[in-house]
C-alpha positions as CSV (number, residue, x, y, z in Angstrom):
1,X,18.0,-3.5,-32.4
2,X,19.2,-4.8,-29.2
3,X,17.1,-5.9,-26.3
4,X,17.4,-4.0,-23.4
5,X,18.8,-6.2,-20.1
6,X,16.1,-6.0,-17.3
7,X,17.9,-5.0,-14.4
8,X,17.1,-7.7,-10.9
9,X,17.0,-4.8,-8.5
10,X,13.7,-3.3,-10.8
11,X,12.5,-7.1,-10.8
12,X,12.9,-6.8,-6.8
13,X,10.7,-3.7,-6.8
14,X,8.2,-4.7,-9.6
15,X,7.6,-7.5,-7.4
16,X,7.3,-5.8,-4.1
17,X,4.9,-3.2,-5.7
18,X,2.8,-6.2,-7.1
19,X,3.0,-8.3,-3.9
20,X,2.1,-5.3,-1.9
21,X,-1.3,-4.2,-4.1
22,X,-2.7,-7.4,-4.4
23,X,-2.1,-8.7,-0.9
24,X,-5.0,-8.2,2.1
25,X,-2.6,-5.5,3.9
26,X,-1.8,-4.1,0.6
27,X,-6.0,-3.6,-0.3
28,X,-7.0,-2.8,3.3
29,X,-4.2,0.2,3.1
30,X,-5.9,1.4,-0.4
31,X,-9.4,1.4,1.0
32,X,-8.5,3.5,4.1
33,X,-6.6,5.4,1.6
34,X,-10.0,6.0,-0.1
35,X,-12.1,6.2,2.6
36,X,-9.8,9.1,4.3
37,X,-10.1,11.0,0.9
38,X,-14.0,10.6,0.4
39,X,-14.2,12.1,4.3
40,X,-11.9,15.2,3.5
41,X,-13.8,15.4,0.6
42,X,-17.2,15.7,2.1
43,X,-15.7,17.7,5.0
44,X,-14.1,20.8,2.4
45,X,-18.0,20.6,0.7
46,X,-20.1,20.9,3.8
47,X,-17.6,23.0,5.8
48,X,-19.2,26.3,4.9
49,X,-22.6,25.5,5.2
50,X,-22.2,23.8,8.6
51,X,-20.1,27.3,9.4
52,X,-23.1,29.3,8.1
53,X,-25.8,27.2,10.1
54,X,-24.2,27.3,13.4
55,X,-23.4,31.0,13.1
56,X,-27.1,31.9,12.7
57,X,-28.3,29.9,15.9
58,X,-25.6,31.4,17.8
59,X,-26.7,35.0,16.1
60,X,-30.7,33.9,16.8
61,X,-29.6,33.3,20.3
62,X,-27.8,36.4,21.0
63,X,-30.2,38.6,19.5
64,X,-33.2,37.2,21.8
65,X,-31.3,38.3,24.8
């Protein structure tokens, strides 16, 4: 069986990958990353009833007048 030859231009990219994920920048980027997904998230699951709430005060309002 022969052993494969690592290639340096995926050594060059295995180390950027692993420089940039465990690096500050490289963690602060992740979390935003999160933190952007938890707030579109939590937007899709409340966007009806926020839809359905403000559309009976303005129906509460308009049926007073």
């Amino acid at each position: 069986m022969k052993m494969l030859k690592k290639s340096k231009a995926a050594d060059r990219i295995r180390y950027a990958m692993f420089r940039t994920m465990y690096s500050k920048q490289g963690m602060e980027l992740v979390q935003v990353a999160i933190l952007v997904a938890i707030a579109v998230a939590i937007g899709l699951l409340f966007s009806g009833l926020a839809k359905n709430y403000v559309n009976s005060i303005f129906d509460g309002l308009t049926t007073n007048f």
